[in-house]
Backbone as a ProteinNet text record, in pm:
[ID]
protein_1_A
[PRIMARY]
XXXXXXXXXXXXXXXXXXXXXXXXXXXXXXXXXXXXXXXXXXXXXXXXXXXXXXXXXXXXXXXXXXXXXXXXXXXXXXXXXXXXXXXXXXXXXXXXXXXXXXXXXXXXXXXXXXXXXXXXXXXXXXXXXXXXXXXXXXXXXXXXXXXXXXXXXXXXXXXXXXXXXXXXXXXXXXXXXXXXXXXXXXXXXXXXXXXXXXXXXXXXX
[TERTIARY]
8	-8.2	-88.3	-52.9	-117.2	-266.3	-336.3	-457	-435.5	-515.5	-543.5	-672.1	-646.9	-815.4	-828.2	-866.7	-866.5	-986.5	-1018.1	-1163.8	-1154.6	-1198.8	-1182.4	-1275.4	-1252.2	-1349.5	-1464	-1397	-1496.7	-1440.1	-1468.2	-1384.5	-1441.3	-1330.6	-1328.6	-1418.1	-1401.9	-1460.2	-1362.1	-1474.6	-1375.1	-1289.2	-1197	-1107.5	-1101.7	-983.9	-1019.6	-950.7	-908.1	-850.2	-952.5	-973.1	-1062.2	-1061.6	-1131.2	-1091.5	-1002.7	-1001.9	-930.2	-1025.7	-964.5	-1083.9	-985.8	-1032.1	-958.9	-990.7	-903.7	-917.2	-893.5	-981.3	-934.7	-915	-810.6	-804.3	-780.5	-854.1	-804.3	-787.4	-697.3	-713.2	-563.9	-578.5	-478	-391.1	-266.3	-116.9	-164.9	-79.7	-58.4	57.8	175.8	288.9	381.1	448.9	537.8	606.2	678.8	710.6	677.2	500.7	438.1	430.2	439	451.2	277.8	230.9	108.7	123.1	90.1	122.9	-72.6	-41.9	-146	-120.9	-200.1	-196.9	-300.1	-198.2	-288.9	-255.6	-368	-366.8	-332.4	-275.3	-252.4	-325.6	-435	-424.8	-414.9	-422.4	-411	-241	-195.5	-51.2	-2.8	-13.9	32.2	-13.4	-49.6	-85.6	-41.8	-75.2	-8.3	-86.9	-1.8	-70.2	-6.4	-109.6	-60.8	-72.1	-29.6	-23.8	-5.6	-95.6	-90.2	-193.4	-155.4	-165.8	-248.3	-288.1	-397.3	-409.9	-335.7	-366.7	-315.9	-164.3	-103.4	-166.4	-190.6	-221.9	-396.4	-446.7	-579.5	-627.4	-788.8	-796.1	-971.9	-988.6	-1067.2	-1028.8	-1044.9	-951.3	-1055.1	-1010.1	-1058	-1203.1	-1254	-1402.6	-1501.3	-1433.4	-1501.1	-1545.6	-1445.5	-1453.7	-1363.9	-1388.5	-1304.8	-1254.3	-1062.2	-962.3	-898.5	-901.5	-894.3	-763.2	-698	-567	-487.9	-345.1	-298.1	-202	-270.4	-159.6	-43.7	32.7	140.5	239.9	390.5	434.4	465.5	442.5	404.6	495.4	534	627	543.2	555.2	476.7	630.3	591.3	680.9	659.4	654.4	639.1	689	663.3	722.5	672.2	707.7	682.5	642.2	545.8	521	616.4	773.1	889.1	953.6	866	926.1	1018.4	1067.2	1159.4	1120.4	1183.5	1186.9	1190.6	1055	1074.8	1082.2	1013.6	1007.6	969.1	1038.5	941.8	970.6	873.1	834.9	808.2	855	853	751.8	796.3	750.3	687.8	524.8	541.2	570	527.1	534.8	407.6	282.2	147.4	93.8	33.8	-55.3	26.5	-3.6	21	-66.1	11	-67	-112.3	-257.9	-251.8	-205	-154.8	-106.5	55.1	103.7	236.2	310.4	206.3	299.5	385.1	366.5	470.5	400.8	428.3	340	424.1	400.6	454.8	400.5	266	184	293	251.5	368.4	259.5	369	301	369.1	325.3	442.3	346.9	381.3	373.5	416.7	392.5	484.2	398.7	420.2	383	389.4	324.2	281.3	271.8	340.7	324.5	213.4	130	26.1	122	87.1	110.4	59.2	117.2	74.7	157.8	122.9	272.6	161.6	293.3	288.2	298.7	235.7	248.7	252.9	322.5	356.8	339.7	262.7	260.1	363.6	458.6	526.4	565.3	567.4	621.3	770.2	796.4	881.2	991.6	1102.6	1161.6	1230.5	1104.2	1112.2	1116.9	1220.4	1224.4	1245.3	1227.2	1245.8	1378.2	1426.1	1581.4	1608.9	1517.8	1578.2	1666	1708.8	1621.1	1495.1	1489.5	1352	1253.5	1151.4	1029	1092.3	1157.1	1168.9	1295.6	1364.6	1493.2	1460.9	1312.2	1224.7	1254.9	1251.5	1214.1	1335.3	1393	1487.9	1384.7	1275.8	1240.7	1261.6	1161.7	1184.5	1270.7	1330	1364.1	1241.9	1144.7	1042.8	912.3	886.2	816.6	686.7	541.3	450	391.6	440.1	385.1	449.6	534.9	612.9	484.9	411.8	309	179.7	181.1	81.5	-34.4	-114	-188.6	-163.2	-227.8	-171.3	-264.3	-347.4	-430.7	-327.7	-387.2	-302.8	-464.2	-469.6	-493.8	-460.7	-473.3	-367.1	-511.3	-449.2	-535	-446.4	-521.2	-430.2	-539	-507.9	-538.7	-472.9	-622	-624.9	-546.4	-622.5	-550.4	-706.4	-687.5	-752.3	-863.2	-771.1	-826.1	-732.9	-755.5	-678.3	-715.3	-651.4	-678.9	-598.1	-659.8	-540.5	-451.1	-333.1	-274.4	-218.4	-90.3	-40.2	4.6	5.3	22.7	171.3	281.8	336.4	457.8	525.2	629.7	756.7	828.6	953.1	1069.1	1110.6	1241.4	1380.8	1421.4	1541.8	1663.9	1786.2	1855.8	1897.8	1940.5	1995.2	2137.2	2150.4	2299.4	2392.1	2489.6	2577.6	2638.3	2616.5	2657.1	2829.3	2870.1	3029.3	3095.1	3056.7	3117.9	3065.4	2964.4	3004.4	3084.8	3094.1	3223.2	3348.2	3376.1	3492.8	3513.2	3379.2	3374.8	3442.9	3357.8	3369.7	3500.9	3568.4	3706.3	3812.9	3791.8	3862.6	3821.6	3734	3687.6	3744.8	3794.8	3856.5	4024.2	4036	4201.8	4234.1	4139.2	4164.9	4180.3	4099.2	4092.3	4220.4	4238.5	4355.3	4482.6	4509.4	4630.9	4612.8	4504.3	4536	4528.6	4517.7	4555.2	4690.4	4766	4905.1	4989.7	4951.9	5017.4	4924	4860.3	4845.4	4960.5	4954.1	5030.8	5125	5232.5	5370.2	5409.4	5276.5	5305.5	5321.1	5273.7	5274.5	5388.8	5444.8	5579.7	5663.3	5755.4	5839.1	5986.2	6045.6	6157.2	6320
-2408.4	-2294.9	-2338.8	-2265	-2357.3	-2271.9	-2336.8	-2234	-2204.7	-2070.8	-1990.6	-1970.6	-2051.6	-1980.2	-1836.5	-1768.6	-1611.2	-1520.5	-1474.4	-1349.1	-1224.2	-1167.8	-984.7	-981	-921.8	-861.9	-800.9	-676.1	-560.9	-455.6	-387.8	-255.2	-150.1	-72	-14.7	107.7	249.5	374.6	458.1	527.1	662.9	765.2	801.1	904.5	1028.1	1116.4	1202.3	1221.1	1105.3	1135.1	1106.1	1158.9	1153.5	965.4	895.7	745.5	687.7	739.8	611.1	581.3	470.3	336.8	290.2	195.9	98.1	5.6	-117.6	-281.3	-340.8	-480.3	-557.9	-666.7	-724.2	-883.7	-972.4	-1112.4	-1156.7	-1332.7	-1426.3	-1539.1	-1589.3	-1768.9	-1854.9	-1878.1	-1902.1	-1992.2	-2140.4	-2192.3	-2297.9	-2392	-2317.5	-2312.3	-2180.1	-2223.4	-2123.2	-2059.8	-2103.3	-2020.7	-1981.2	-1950.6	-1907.4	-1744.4	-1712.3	-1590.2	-1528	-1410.5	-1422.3	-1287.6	-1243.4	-1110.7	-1033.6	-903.7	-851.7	-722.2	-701.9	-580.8	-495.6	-333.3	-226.2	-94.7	-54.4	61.8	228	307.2	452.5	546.9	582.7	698	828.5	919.4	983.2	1045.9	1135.9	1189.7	1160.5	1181.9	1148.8	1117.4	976	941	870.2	910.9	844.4	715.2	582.4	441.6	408.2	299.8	246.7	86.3	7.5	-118.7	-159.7	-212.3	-235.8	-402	-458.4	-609.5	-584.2	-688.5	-689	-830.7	-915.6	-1070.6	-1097.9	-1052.2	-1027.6	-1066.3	-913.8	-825.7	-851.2	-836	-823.5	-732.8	-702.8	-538.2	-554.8	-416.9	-390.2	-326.4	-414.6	-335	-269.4	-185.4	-68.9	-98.8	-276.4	-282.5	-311.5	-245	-261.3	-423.8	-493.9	-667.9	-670.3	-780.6	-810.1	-891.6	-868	-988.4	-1020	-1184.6	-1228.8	-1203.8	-1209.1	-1176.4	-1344.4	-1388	-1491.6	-1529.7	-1491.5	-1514.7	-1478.2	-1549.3	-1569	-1409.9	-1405.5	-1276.1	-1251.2	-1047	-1045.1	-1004	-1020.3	-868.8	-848.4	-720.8	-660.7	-574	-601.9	-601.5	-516	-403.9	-328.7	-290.2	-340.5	-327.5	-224.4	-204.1	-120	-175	-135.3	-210.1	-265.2	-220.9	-293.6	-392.9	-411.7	-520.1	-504.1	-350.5	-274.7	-313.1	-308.1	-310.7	-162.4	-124.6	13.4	-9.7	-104.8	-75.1	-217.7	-276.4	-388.1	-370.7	-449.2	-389	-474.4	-540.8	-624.9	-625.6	-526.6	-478.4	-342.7	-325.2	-165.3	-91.4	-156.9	-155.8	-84.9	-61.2	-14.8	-42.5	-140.9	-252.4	-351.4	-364	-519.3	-627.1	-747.3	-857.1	-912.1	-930.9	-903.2	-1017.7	-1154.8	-1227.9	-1274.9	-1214.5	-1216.3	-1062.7	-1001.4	-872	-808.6	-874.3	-826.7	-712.9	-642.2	-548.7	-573.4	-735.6	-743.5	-752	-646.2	-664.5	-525.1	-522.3	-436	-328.1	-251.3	-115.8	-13.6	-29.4	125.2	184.2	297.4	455	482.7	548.5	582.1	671	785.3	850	821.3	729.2	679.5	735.1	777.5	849.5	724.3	779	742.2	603.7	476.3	324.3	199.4	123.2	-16.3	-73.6	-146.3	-154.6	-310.6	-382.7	-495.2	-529.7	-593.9	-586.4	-752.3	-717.7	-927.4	-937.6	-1035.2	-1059.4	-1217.8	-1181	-1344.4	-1328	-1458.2	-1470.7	-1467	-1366.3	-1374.1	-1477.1	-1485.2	-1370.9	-1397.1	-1405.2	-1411.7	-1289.3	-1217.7	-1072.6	-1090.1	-997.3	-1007	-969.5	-1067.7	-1065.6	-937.1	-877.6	-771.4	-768	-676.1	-553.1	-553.7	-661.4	-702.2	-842.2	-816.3	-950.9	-1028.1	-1052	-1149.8	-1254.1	-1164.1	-1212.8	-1292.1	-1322.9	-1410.1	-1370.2	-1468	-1394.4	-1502	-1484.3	-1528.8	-1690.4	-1710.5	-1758.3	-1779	-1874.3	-1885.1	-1981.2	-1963.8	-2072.7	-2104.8	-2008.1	-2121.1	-2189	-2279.6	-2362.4	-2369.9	-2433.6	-2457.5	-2320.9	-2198.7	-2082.9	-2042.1	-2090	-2026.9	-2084	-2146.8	-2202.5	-2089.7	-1989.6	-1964.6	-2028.9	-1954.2	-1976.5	-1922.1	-1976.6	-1979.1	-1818.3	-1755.5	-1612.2	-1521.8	-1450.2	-1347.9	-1203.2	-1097.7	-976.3	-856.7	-845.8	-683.9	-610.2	-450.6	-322.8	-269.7	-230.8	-133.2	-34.9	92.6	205.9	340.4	364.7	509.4	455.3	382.2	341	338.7	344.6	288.2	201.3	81	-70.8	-157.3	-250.1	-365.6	-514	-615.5	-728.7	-845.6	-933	-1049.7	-1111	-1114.3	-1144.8	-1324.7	-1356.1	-1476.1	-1522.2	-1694.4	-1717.1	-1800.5	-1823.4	-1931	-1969	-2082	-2077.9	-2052	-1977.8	-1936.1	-2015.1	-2068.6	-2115.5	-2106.5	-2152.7	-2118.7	-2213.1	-2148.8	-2253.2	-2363.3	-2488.8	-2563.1	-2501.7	-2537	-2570.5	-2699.4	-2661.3	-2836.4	-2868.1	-2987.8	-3041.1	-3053.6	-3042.3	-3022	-3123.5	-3269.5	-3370.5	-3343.1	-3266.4	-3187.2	-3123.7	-3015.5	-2920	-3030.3	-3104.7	-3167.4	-3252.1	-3290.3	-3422.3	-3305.6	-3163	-3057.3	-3035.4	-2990.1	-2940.5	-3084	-3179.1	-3287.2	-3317.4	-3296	-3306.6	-3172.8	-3033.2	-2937.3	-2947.8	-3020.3	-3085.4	-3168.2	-3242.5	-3364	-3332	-3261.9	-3165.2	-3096.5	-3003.9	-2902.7	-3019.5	-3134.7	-3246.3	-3271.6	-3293.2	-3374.5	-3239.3	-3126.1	-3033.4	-2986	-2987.9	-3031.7	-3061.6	-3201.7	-3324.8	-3366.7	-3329.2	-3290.4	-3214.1	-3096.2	-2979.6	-3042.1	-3063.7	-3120	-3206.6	-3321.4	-3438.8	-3380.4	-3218.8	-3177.5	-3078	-3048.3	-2976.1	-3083.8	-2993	-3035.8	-3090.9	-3207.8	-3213.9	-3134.7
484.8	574.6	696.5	767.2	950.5	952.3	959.4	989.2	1150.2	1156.9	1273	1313.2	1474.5	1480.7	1584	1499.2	1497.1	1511.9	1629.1	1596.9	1552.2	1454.2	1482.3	1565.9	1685.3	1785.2	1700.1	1663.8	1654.1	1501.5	1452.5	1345.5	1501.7	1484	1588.8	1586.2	1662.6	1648.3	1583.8	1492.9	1404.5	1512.9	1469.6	1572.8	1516.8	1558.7	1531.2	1299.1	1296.8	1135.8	1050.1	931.2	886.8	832.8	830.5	802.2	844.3	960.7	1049.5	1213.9	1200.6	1304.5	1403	1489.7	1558.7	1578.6	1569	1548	1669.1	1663.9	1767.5	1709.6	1760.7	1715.9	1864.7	1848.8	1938.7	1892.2	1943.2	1873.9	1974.1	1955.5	1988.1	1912.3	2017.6	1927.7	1938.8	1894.3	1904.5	1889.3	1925.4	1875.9	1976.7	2075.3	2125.6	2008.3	1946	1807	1691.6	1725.4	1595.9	1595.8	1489.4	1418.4	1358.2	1427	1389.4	1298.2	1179.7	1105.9	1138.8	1091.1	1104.7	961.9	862.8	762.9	815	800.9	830	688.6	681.8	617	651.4	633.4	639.4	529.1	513.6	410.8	471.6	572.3	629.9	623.4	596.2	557	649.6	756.4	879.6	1001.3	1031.2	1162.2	1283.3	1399.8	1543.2	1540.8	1494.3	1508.6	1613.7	1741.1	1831	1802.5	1859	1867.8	2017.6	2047.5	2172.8	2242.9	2304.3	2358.5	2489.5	2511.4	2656.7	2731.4	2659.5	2661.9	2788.4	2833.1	2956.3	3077.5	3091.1	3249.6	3180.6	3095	3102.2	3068.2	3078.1	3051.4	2947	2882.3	2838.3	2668.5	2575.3	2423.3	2324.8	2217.3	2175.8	2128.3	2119.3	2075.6	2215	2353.2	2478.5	2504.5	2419.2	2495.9	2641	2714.1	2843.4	2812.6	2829	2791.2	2928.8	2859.6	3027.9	3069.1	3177.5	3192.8	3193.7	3193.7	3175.3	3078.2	2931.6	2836.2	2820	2716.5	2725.2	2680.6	2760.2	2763.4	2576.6	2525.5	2382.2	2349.8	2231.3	2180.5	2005.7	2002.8	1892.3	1833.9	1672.6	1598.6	1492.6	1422.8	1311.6	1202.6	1075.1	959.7	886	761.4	654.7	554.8	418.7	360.7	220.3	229.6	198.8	275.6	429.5	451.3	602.8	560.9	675.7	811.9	870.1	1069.5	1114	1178.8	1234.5	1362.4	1398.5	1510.7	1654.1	1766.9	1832.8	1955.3	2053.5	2202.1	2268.9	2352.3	2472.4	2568	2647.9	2785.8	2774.7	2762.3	2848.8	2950.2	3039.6	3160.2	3230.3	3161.2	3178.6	3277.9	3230.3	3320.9	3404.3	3513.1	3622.1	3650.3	3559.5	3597.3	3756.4	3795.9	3947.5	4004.3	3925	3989.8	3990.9	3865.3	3838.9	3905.2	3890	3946.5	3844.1	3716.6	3576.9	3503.8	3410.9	3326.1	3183.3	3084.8	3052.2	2869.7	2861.3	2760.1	2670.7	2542	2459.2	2401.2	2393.7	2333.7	2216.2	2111.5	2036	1968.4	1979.2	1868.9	1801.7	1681.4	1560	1482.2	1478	1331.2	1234.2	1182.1	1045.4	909.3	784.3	683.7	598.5	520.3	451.3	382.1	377.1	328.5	364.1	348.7	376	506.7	618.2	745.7	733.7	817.7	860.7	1051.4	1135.8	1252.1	1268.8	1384.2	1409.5	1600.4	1610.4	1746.7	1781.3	1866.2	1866.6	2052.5	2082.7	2222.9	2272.7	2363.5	2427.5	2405.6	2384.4	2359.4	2188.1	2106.2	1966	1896.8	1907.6	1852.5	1647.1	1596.9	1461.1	1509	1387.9	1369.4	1280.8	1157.2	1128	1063.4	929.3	945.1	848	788.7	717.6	731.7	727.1	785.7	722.3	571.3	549.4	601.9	701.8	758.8	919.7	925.7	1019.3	1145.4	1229.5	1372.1	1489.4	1512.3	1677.9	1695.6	1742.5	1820.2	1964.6	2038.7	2136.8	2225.3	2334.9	2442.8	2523.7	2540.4	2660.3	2566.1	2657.3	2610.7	2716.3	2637.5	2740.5	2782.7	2643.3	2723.3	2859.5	2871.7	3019.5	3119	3166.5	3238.8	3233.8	3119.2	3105.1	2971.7	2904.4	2817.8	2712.5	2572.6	2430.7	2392.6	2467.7	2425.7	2437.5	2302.9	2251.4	2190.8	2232	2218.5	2144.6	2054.4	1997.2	1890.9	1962.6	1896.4	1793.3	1689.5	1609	1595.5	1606.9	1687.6	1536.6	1535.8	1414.9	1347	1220.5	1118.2	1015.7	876	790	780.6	789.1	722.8	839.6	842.8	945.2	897.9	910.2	894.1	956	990.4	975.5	900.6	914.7	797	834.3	761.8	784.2	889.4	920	1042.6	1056.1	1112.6	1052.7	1200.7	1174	1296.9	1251.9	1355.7	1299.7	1292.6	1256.4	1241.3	1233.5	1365.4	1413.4	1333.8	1277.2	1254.8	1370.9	1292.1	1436.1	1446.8	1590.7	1622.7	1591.4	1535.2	1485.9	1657.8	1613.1	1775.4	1753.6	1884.7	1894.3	1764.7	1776.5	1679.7	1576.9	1521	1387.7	1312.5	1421.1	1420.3	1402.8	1489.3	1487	1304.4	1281.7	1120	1001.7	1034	907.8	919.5	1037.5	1028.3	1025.6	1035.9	951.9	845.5	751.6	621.9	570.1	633.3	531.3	566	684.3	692.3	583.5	551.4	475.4	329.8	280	155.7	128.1	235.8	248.2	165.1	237.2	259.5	95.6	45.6	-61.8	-190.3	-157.4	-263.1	-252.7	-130.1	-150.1	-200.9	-181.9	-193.1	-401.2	-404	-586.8	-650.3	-560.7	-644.6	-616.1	-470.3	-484.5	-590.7	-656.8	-739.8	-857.8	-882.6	-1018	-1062.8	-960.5	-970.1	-1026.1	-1111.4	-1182.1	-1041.4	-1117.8	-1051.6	-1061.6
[MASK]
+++++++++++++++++++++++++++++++++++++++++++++++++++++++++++++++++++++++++++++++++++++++++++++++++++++++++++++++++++++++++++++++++++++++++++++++++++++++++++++++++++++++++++++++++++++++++++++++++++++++++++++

C-alpha cells in the first residue's frame, strides 16, 4: 500500500444537526493517477453533505486554514457504503483561479440518508468508471500535474465522523498495439483452419 502523506487540518464546527461536524483534509499526490478515498459517517436521518475542494482557485476551508491556490485540477467522487456511484464533479464553477482564470475546484450536495459513504479525490480527468468503487477509476492523460502542483484540499461538511481512508493508483488497462491485434486474429484464423480441416478428416467417406 503507498503511504500518504496526509494532514487532517482540523474536526470541524457542530452545525445545525445534532452530531454533525465538518472536516478538513489536506495532503499530496504523488502520482497523477492516484486515487485518494476519504470515509464519512451519517447518523442523522437525513442530511445535506457537501464535498467540496479548495486546492484549485485557493481559498479559506471549513477549519479557517489558508489553501494556497495552484493545485492540480479535482474531481470528487461519491459512493455509498455498498460501494454504489451516486454521485462525481469536475468543475464548479465557484471560485476563479486568479491566475488561470479557471474555477475548476469541485463541489456536490446530496441529501444523505443515515450510513456509511465513501468520497474519492482524483485528477482530472480520472472519473470513476462506475457504477461501483470497485469497478476503479478512468485515469488520467495529463501528466506533471498539467504544470501545476501535486496539493489537494477537500471539506466534508455536516457529517458525523470523517476520516482518511485508502490511497492507491488507478489502473488503466493497456491498449494492444495494432500488431497485436493483427498476431490474435491470425492465431484465431489459424485455430478456426485446423478445426476444419479435423472435422473434414473425420467425416466419413
Amino acid at each position: 500500500m503507498k503511504k500518504i502523506h496526509a494532514a487532517v487540518l482540523a474536526m470541524g464546527f457542530v452545525t445545525g444537526n445534532v452530531n454533525a461536524a465538518d472536516f478538513s483534509f489536506t495532503g499530496n499526490f504523488e502520482h497523477d493517477d492516484e486515487v485518494q478515498e476519504f470515509n464519512f459517517t451519517v447518523t442523522a436521518p437525513m442530511s445535506d453533505v457537501t464535498l467540496r475542494t479548495w486546492s484549485y482557485a485557493g481559498g479559506t476551508n471549513a477549519a479557517g486554514a489558508e489553501v494556497a491556490r495552484g493545485g492540480f485540477d479535482p474531481i470528487v467522487a461519491l459512493f455509498d457504503g455498498s460501494g454504489n456511484l451516486i454521485d462525481q464533479n469536475d468543475d464548479s464553477g465557484l471560485v476563479l483561479d486568479p491566475v488561470s482564470l479557471a474555477a475548476y475546484d469541485s463541489l456536490l450536495t446530496h441529501a444523505l440518508s443515515a450510513g456509511n459513504y465513501t468520497a474519492t479525490v482524483t485528477q482530472y480527468s480520472s472519473f470513476a468508471n462506475g457504477p461501483l468503487l470497485a469497478d476503479g477509476f478512468q485515469g488520467t492523460s495529463h501528466t506533471n500535474f498539467s504544470s501545476r502542483d501535486s496539493h489537494w484540499a477537500l471539506d466534508i461538511l455536516n457529517v458525523s465522523s470523517a476520516s482518511i481512508g485508502a490511497s492507491y493508483i488507478s489502473e488503466t488497462p493497456p491498449i494492444p498495439e495494432p500488431e497485436s491485434y493483427a498476431l490474435l486474429l491470425a492465431g484465431l484464423g489459424l485455430i478456426t483452419f485446423v478445426m476444419r480441416y479435423s472435422s473434414r478428416k473425420q467425416m466419413p467417406a
